[in-house]
C-alpha positions in Angstrom: 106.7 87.2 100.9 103.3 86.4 100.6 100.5 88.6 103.4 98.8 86.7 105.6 95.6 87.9 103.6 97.3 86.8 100.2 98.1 83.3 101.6 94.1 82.9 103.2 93.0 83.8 99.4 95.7 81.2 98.1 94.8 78.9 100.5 90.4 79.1 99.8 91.6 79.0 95.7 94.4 75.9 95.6 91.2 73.3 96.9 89.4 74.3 93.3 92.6 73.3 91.2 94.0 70.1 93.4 90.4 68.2 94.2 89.7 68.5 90.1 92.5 67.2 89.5 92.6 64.4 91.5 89.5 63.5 90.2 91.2 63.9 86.9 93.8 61.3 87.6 91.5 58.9 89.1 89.5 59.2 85.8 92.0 58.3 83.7 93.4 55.2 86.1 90.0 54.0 85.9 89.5 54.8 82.3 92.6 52.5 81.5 91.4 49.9 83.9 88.3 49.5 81.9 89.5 49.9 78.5 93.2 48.1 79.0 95.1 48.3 75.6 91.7 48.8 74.1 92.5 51.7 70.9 88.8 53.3 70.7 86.1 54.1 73.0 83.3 51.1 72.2 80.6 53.7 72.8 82.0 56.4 70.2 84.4 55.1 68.2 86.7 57.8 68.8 90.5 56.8 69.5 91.8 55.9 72.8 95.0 56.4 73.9 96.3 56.5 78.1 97.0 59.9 78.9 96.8 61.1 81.8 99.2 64.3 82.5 96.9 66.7 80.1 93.9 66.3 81.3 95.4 66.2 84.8 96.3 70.0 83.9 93.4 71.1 82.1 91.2 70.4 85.2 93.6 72.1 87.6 93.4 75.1 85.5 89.8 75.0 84.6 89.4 74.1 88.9 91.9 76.9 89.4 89.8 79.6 87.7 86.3 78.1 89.5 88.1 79.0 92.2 89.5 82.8 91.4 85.7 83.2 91.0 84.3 81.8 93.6 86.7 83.4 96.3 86.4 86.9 94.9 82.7 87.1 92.9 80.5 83.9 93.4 80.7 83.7 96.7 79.5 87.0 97.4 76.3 86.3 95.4 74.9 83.0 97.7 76.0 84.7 101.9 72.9 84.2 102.8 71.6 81.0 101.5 72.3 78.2 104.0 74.9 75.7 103.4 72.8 73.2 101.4 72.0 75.8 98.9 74.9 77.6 98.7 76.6 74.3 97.5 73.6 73.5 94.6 73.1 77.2 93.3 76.8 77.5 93.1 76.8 74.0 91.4 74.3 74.9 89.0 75.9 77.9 88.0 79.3 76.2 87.3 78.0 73.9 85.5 75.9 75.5 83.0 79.0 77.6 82.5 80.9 74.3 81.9 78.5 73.4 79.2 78.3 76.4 77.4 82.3 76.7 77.4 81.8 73.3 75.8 79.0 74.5 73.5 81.1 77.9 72.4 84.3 75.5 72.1 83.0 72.7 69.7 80.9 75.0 67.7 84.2 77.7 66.9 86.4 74.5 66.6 84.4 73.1 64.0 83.3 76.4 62.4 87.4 76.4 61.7 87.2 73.5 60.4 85.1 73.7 58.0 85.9 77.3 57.0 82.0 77.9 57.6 79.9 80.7 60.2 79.6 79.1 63.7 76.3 79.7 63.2 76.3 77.8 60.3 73.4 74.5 60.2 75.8 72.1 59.4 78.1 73.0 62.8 75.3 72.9 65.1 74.4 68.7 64.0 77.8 68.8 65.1 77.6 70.3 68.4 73.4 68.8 69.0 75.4 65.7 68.1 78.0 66.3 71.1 75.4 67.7 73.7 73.1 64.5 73.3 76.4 62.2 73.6 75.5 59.8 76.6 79.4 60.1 77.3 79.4 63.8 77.8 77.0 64.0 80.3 78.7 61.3 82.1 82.0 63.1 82.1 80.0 66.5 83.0 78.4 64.0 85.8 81.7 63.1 86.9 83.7 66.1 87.4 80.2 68.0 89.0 81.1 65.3 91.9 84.9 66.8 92.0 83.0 70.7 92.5 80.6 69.4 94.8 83.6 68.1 96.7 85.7 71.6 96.6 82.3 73.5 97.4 81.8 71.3 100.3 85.3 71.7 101.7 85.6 75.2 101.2 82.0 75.9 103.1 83.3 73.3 105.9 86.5 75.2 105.7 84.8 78.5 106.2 82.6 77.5 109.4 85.6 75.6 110.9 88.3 78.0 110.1 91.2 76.9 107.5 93.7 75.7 109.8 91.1 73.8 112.0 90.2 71.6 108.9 93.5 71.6 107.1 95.0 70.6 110.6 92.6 67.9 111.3 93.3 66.0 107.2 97.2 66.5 108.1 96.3 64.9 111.5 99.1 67.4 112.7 97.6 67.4 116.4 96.0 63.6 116.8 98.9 63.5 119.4 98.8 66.3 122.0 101.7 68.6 121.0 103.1 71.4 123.2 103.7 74.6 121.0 103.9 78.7 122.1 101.3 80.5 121.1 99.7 84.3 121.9 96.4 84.9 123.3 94.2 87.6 122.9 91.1 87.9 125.1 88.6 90.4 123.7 85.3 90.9 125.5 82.5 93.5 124.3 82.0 96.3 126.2 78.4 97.3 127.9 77.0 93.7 126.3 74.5 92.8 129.1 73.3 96.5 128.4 72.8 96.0 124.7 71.3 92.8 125.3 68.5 94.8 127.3 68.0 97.8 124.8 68.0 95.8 121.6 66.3 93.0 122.5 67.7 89.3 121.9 67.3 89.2 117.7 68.6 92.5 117.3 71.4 92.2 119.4 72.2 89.0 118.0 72.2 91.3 114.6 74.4 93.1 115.9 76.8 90.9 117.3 76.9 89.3 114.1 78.1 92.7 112.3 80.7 93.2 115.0 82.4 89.8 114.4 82.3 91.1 110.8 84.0 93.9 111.2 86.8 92.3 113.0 87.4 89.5 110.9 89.6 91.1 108.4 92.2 93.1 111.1 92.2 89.3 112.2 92.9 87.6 108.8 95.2 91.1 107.9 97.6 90.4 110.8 97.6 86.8 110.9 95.4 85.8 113.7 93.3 82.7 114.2 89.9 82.7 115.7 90.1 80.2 118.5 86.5 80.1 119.4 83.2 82.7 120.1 82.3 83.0 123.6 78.9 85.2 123.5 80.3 88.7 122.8 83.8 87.6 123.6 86.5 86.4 121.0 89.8 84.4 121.4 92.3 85.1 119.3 95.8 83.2 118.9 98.6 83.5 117.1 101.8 80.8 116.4 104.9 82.6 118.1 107.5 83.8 115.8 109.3 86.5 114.7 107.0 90.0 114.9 104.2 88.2 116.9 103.6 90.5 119.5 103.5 93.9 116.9 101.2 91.4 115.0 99.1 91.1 117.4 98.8 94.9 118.9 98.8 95.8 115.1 95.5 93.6 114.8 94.1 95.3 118.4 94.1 98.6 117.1 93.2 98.2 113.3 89.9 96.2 115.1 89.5 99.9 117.4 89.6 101.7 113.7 87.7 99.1 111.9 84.5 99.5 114.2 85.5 103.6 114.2 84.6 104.1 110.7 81.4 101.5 110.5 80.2 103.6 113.9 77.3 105.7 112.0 75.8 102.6 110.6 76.1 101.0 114.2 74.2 104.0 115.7 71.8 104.5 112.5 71.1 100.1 112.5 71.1 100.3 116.8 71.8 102.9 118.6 74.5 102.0 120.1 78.5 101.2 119.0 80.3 98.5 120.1 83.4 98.5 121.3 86.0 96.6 123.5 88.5 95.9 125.5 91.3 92.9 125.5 94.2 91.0 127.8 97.0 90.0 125.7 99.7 87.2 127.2 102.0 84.5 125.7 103.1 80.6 126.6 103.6 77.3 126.3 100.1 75.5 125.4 99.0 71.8 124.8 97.0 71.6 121.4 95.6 68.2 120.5 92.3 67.0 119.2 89.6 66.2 121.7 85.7 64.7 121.8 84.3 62.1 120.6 80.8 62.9 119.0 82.3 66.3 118.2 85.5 67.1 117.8 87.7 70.3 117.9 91.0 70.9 118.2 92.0 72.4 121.6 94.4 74.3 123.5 94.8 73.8 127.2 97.1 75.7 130.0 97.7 78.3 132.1 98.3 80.9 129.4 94.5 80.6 128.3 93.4 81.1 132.0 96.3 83.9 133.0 95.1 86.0 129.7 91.4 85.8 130.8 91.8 87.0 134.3 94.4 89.6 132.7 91.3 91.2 130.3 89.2 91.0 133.4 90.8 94.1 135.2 90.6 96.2 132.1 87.5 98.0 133.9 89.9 98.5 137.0 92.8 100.0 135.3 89.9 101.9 132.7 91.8 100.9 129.7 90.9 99.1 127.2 94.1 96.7 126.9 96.4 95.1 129.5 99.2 92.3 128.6 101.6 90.4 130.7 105.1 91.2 131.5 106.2 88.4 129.4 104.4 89.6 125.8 105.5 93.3 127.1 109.2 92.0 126.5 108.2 90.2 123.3 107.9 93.5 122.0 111.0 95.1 119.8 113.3 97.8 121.7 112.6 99.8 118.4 109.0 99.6 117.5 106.2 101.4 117.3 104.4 100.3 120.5 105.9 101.0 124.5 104.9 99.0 127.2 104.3 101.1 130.0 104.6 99.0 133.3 101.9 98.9 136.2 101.5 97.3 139.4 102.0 93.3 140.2 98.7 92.0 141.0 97.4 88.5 142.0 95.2 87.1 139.3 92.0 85.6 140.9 93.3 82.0 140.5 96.7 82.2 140.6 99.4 82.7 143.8 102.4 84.3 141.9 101.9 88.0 141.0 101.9 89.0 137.7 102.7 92.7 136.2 100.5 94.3 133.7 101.6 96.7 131.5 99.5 98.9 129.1 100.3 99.6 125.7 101.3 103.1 124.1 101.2 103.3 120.5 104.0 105.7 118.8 104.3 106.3 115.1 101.7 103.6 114.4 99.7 103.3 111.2 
């Protein structure tokens, strides 16, 4: 079984192998279209034959290994260029590798050939010959159109979040579907007194490193970023087997993750953020709504219940309440216990509903 970290990293790579090669097939319809039974290339003489399952491979490998370093090296190098020029640096770069691949691989190939240096005079007309080939640069024209199109879904990808987008090409919620799902409500503590000591652009700093440093508990234990509220941050997970550890498990590796980054918060600030969260599970509507923007949606009571649930963290002074029905989600033999409190009417709401807080034992 795959983590739900390995299957994000799968999921940002696969788009580098399958949009190449897709361009590869179309390529090769097109090229057959053109040419028909035709047995050489009019504008090299070189043989033509229809194939289309080889070259189909060789750009989902080549697409496959753009990817590997893109998701764990290149990307790194271009955070903080804006989208625009994130896509063309990265282009260039991939590119230029592209043709000196090409360079490296006609040069050795015909240094074997004629049993000669690679450096040899009579190898380079060979590969000065390939580089000035009008029908290189259209094919390198080509397939920069197939990278462009994997950079520019990945960045989408990346602002939307991979679900949203995959979700919206699968059309899996055009139709309003019901589906149970977790919520958890995180709010910032203290925020309207950061605001006020750091001024708007640090803070904003700020809040941007916080969001950082939960992102990867998130990713770790399969959560999905529903949307950014100011300081606060909606969480949601699909309910399934282990959901409710999942989601405590994520809660306290986000306490430890802003624990060990707290000098750099006071050295940067001044100050170290921290939080508390209302945790509750139900059935939700999810479907796609706007028209000049559109996102996709959940709507019910759960969403509302959870809210008003992380509201009375001040009044209990903890820093995470849940509902009675997530409390019983959890496993008889796990390491968290739900220890019950009062029934309390949620502003909102006529039933009372009891809050439990959570007591961690054996967790790591």
């Amino acid at each position: 079984m795959l983590s739900y970290r390995q299957k994000r990293v799968l999921l940002q790579i696969l788009p580098f192998g399958l949009i190449p090669a897709v361009f590869s097939l179309v390529h090769s319809v097109l090229e057959k279209g053109i040419l028909g039974d035709h047995p050489f290339y009019p504008s090299t003489g070189n043989p033509y034959e229809f194939r289309f399952v080889i070259p189909l491979l060789i750009s989902l490998v080549i697409g496959l290994l753009i990817g590997f370093f893109e998701v764990f090296y290149i990307n790194k190098w271009f955070q903080k260029r804006n989208f625009s020029e994130k896509i063309l640096f990265k282009l260039i770069v991939y590119m230029l590798t592209i043709v000196v691949a090409s360079v490296i691989i006609v040069a050795v190939g015909h240094s074997l050939e004629l049993n000669v240096s690679p450096f040899d005079p009579e190898v380079w007309t060979y590969v000065i010959a390939f580089l000035t080939d009008f029908a290189f640069w259209s094919i390198i024209c080509y397939y920069s159109l197939a990278i462009i199109s994997s950079l520019f879904y990945a960045e989408v990808s990346n602002n939307m979040g991979q679900a949203v987008l995959l979700n919206f090409f699968t059309g899996k919620y055009h139709q309003p579907t019901v589906e149970e799902r977790a919520y958890m409500f995180l709010d910032m503590k203290s925020s309207t007194t950061f605001a006020e000591q750091l001024g708007h652009v640090r803070y904003f700093r700020m809040l941007k490193e916080y969001y950082a440093d939960l992102s990867d508990p998130i990713l770790q234990f399969g959560g999905q970023i529903y949307q950014y509220v100011g300081d606060e941050v909606v969480i949601s997970w699909k309910v399934k087997a282990g959901f409710a550890e999942a989601a405590l498990r994520c809660f306290f590796a986000m306490k430890q993750a802003l624990e060990r980054q707290s000098e750099q918060y006071l050295k940067r600030y001044g100050v170290v953020p921290t939080f508390k969260a209302g945790i509750h599970y139900g059935k939700v509507t999810t479907g796609e709504v706007g028209v000049i923007k559109k996102e996709i949606a959940f709507s019910g009571d759960v969403l509302n219940t959870t809210a008003r649930i992380q509201s009375l963290c001040n009044s209990y002074q903890v820093d995470l309440l849940v509902s009675e029905a997530f409390a019983q989600a959890l496993a008889s033999n796990g390491p968290f216990n739900a220890l019950p409190l009062e029934k309390v009417v949620l502003r909102g709401k006529n039933e009372k509903v009891k809050l439990f807080v959570i007591e961690k034992s054996g967790y790591s």
